[in-house]
C-alpha positions in Angstrom: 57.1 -14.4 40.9 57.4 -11.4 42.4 60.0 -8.8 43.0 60.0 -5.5 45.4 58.1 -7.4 48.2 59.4 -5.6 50.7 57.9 -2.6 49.5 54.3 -1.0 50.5 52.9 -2.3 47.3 54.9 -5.5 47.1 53.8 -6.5 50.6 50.0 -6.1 49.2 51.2 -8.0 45.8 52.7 -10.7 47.8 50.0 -11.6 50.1 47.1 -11.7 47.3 49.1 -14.2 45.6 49.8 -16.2 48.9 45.9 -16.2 49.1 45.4 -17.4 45.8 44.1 -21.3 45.3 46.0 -21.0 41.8 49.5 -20.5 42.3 51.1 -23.6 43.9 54.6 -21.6 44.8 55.3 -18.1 44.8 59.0 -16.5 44.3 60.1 -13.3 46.0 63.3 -12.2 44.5 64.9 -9.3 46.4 67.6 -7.7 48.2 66.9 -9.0 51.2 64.4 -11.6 51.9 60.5 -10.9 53.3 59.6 -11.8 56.8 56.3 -13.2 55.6 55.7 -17.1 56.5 53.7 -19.6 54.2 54.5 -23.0 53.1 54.3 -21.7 49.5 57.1 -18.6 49.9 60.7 -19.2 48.2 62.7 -16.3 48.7 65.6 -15.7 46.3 68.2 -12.9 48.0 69.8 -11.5 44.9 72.3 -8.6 43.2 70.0 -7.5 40.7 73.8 -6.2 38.7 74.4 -9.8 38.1 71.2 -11.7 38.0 70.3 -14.0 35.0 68.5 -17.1 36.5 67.1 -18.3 40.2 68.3 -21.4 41.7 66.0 -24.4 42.0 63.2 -22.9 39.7 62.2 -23.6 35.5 59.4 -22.0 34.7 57.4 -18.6 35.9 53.5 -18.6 34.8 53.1 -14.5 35.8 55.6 -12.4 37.5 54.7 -8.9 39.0 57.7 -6.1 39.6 57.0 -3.4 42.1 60.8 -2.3 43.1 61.5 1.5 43.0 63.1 3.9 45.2 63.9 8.0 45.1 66.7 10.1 44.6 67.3 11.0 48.1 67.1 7.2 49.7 69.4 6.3 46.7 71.4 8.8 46.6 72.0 9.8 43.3 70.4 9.7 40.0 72.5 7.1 38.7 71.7 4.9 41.8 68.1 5.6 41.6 68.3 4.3 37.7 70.1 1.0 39.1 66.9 0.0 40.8 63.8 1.8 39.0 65.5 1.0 35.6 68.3 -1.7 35.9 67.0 -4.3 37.9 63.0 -3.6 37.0 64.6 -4.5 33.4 66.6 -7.5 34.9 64.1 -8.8 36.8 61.7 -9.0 34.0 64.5 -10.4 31.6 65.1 -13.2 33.8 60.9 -13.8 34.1 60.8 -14.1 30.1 63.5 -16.5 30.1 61.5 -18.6 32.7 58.9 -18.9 30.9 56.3 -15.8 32.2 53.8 -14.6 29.5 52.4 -12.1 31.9 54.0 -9.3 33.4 52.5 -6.8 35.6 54.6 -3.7 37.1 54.5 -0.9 39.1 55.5 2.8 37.8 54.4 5.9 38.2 51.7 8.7 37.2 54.0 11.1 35.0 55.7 8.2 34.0 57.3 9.7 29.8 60.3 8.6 28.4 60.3 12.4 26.9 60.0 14.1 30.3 62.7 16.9 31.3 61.7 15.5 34.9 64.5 12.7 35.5 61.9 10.7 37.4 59.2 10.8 35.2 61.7 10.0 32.4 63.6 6.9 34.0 60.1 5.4 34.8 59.0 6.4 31.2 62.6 4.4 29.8 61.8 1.6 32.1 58.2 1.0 30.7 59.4 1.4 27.0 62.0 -1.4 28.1 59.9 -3.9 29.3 57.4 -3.2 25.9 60.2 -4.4 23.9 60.9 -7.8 25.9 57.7 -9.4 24.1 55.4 -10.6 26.9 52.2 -11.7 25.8 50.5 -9.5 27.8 52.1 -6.5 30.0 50.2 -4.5 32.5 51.7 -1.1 33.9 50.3 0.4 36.9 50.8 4.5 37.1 49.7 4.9 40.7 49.5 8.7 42.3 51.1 9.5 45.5 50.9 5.9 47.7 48.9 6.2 51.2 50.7 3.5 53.5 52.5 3.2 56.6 56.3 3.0 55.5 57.6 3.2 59.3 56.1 -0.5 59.4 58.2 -1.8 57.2 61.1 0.2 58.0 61.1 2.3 54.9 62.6 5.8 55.1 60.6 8.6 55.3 59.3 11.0 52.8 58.4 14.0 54.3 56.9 15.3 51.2 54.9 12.3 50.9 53.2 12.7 54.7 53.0 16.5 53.8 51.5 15.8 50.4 49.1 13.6 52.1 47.6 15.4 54.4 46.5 18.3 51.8 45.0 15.8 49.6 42.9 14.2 52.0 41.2 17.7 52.8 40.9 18.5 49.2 40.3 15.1 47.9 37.0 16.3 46.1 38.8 18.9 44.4 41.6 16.7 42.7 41.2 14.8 39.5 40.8 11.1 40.5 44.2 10.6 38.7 46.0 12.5 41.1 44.5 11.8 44.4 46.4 9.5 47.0 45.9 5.7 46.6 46.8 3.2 49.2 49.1 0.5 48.2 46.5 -2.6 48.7 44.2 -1.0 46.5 47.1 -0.5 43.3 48.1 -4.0 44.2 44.8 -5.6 44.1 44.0 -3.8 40.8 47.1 -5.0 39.0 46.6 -8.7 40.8 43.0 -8.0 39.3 44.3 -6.6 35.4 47.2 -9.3 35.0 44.3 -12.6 35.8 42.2 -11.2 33.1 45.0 -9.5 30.7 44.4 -9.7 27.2 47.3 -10.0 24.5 49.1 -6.6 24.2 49.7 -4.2 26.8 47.6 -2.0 28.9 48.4 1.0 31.1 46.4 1.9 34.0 46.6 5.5 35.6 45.8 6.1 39.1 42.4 6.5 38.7 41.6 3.7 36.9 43.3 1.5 39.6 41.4 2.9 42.3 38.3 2.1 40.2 39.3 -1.2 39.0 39.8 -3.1 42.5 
C-alpha cells in the first residue's frame, strides 16, 4: 500500500512497486485517485478525517506513506497538521490493522518533535507517532530540499524551492551531503531499497544517506 502517490516522491514509490515481481496488487489510497494504469493498481479515494479500513482488501504485507504538503498550499498550520500529521498517522493506523509489519515514510531533514520551527516540529510529532504504533520494522526517510518537476503533476509551485535549487546546484560541492538537493526517484528508490531489507526496529535515514543508499 501506498499513500501520497500523487506526489513527486509517491509517483517514484508507486511505480517501483508496480515494477516489482513480488507484490501481486498494489493499493494507492488518496484524495484523489493516480492516473497511472497497470492491471495491479487499486485505487482507494478517501477522507483521511474518517478513514479506518479500505473496501475490498484484508491484509497489507508493507505500506509506504509519502503525503505532506506546506503552510502556504494548505493554508494554515492547522491544515498543514491535518495532512503531514493526521492522516500520515491515519494512514499508518489503518496499515497496522491490515496486517503491515513494515512501514516506510517520508519526512523531512530537520524533522524534531522539540523544534521551535512548526514544521520541523509537526514532522518530528508525526515520526514519534508512528514509533509508537509497533511496526516490526519502521523506516523514516529525512530527505533535503526535493529536485523534481512539480508543474508535471500539477503541484503548486514553491518559489523558494526553484530559487533554493538553483544555488545549490552551483554550490553543490560546498554543502554537506545532508543538505544538498535530492531528486524524488532517488529518496524513493532508497526507501523501496531500506523497507525490502529492514531489520526489526526502526531506522532513520537523512538525506545523505538516501542519496548514498540507492
Amino acid at each position: 500500500m501506498v499513500a501520497g502517490a500523487t506526489g513527486l516522491v509517491g509517483q517514484e514509490i508507486l511505480a517501483g512497486l508496480l515494477t516489482d515481481k513480488r507484490y501481486s496488487a498494489v493499493h494507492c489510497v488518496g484524495r484523489r485517485p493516480v492516473v497511472v494504469k497497470s492491471p495491479k493498481l487499486v485505487n482507494h479515494v478517501v477522507d483521511f478525517k474518517t478513514l479506518s479500513t479500505l473496501a475490498g482488501i484484508d491484509h497489507i504485507d508493507d505500506a509506504y506513506i509519502a503525503l505532506g504538503t506546506t503552510i502556504k498550499v494548505a493554508g494554515s498550520q492547522s491544515s498543514f497538521r491535518a495532512v503531514d500529521f493526521d492522516a500520515v498517522v491515519a494512514v499508518a493506523r489503518m496499515a497496522k490493522a491490515s496486517g503491515a509489519t513494515k512501514l516506510g515514510a517520508i519526512s523531512a531533514m530537520g524533522a524534531d518533535a522539540g523544534s521551535v520551527v512548526f514544521y520541523n516540529r509537526v514532522k518530528g510529532e508525526m515520526e514519534a507517532a508512528l514509533m509508537q504504533l509497533g511496526f516490526k520494522s519502521l523506516v523514516i526517510a529525512r530527505p533535503s530540499m526535493l529536485d523534481g518537476n512539480r508543474d508535471a503533476l500539477a503541484q503548486p509551485t514553491r518559489a523558494g524551492e526553484k530559487l533554493g535549487l538553483i544555488a545549490m546546484k552551483l554550490f553543490q560541492p560546498l554543502i554537506p551531503a545532508n543538505y544538498r538537493a535530492i531528486t524524488a526517484k532517488q529518496v524513493a528508490q532508497a526507501l523501496l531499497k531500506a523497507v525490502d531489507q529492514a531489520e526489526e526496529g526502526t531506522r532513520i535515514l537523512l538525506s545523505g544517506q538516501l542519496q548514498a543508499n540507492r
